[in-house]
C-alpha positions as CSV (number, residue, x, y, z in Angstrom):
1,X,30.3,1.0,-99.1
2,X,26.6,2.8,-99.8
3,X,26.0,6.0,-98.3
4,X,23.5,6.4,-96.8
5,X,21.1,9.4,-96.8
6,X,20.4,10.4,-93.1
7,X,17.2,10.6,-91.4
8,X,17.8,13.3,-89.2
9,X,15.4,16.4,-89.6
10,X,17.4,19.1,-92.1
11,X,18.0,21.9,-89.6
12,X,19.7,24.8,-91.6
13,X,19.9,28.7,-90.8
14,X,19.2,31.6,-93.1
15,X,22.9,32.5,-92.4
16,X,24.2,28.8,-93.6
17,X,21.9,29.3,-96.9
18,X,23.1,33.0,-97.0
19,X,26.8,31.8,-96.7
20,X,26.1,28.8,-99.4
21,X,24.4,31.5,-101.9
22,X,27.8,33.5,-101.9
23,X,29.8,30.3,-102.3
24,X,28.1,29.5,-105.2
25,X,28.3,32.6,-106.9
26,X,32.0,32.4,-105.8
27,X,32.6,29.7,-108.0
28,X,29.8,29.7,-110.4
29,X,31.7,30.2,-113.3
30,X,35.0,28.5,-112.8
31,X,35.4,25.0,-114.7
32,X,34.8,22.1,-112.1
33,X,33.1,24.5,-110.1
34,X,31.3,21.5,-108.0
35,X,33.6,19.9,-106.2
36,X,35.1,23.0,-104.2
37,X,31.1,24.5,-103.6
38,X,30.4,20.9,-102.3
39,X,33.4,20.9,-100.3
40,X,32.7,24.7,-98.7
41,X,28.8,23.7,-98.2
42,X,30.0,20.7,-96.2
43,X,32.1,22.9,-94.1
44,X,28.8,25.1,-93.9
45,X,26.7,22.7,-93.0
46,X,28.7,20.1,-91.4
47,X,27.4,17.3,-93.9
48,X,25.7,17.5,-97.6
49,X,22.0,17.5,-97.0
50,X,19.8,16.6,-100.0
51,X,18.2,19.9,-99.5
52,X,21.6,21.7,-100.0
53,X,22.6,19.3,-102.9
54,X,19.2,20.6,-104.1
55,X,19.8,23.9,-103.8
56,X,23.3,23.8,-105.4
57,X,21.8,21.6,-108.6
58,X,19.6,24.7,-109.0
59,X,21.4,27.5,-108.3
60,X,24.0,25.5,-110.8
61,X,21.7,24.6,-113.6
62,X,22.7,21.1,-113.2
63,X,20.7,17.6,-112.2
64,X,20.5,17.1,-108.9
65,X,21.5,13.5,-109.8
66,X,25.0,15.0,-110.8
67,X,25.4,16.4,-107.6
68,X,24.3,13.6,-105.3
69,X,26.4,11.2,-107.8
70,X,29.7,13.4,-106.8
71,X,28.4,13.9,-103.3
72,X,28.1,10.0,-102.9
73,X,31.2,8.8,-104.8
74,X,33.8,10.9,-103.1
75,X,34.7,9.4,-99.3
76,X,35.1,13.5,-97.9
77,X,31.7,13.9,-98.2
78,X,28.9,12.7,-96.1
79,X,25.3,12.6,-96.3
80,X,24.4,12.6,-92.7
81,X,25.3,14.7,-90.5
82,X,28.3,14.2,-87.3
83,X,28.1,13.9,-83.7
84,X,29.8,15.2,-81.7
85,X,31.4,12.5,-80.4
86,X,32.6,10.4,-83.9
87,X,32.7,6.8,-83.3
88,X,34.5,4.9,-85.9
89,X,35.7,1.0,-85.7
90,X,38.3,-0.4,-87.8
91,X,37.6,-2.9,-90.0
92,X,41.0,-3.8,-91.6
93,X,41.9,-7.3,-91.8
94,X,44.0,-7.2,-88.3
95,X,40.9,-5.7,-86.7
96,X,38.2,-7.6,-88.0
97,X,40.6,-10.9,-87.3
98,X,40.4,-10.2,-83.9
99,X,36.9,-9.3,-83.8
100,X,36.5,-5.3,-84.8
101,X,32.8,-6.9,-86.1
102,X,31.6,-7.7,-82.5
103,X,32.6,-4.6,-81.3
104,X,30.6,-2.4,-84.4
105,X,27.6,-4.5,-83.6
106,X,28.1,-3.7,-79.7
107,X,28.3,0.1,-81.0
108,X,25.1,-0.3,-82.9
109,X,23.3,-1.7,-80.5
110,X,24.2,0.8,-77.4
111,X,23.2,3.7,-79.4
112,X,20.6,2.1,-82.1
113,X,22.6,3.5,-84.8
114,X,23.8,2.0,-87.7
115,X,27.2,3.2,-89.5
116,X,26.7,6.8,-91.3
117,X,24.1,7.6,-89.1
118,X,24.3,9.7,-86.0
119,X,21.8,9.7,-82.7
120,X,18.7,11.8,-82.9
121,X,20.3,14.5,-80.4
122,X,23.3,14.9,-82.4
123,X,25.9,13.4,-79.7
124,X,27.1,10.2,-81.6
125,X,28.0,9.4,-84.7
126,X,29.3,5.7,-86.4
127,X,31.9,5.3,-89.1
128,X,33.6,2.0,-90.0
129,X,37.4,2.0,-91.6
130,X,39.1,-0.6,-93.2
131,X,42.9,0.9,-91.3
132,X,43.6,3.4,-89.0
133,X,47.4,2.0,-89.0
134,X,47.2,0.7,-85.8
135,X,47.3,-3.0,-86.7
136,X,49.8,-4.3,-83.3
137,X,46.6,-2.7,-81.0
138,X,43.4,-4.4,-83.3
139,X,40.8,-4.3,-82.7
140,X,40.6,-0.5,-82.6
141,X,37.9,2.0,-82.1
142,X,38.1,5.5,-82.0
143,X,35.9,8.6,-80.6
144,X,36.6,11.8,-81.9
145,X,41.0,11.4,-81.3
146,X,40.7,9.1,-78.5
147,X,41.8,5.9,-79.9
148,X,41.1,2.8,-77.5
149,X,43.0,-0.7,-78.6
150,X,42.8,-4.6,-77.8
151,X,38.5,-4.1,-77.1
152,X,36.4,-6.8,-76.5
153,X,33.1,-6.0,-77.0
154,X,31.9,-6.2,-72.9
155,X,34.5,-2.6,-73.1
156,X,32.3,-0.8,-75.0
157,X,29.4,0.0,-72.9
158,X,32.1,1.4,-70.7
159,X,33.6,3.8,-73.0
160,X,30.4,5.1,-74.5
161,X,29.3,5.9,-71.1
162,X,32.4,8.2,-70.7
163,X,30.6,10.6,-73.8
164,X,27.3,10.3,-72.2
């Protein structure tokens, strides 16, 4: 699945670039030095914007295309940011069977998102997974670690009001 790149205004502090500065220089010199500043910038940030993959590239000497291409392959790290409420609907073969599809495009359409995007005021995000290991209670959605089971896509409306 492409990542997508978000379209929500980047919104960082001095203090997050101040705490990313002495990550870097943390690890700077240690071989395979990327993957644990890209990890600690996401726990900074929350998600990898391009203007902190930027700033990591350079403060790096590397391409920023090295960056964004381990930023992108690896499934830990996201490119737009989280809600706080994270919606994600399975779509593992039990789910999707029973209809998990219906119930992403009921998601999408309540809170004009697509997946890897979140709302414009930060409350909602949308994931898909292909298993949450729930298969006896497909199709299944979660929010945050509420996990709801057997949906039908008229349910949703309901349960996204509850986050509202």
């Amino acid at each position: 699945m492409k990542k997508k790149i978000s379209s929500v205004k980047f919104k960082g502090t001095k203090e997050q670039e101040a705490k990313l500065l002495g990550v870097i220089n943390k690890y700077k010199e240690l071989p395979g030095a990327v993957m644990p500043i890209l990890q600690e910038a996401q726990n900074i940030y929350g998600y990898l914007p391009i203007e902190v993959q930027t700033i990591i590239a350079d403060r790096l000497d590397l391409p920023l295309r090295e960056i964004f291409s381990i930023a992108t392959f690896y499934s830990q790290f996201s490119l737009s940011p989280r809600g706080k409420y994270e919606v994600s609907v399975c779509l593992g073969t039990a789910c999707y069977v029973k209809g998990s599809d219906k119930i992403l495009e009921k998601v999408r359409s309540i809170l004009h998102i697509d997946t890897e995007e979140c709302t414009t005021d930060g409350k909602f995000s949308l994931t898909s997974c292909r298993c949450i290991g729930a298969c006896g209670l497909a199709p299944v959605m979660t929010i945050n670690d509420d996990v709801y089971s057997r949906l039908k896509p008229d349910a949703v409306e309901d349960i996204l009001k509850k986050y509202m």
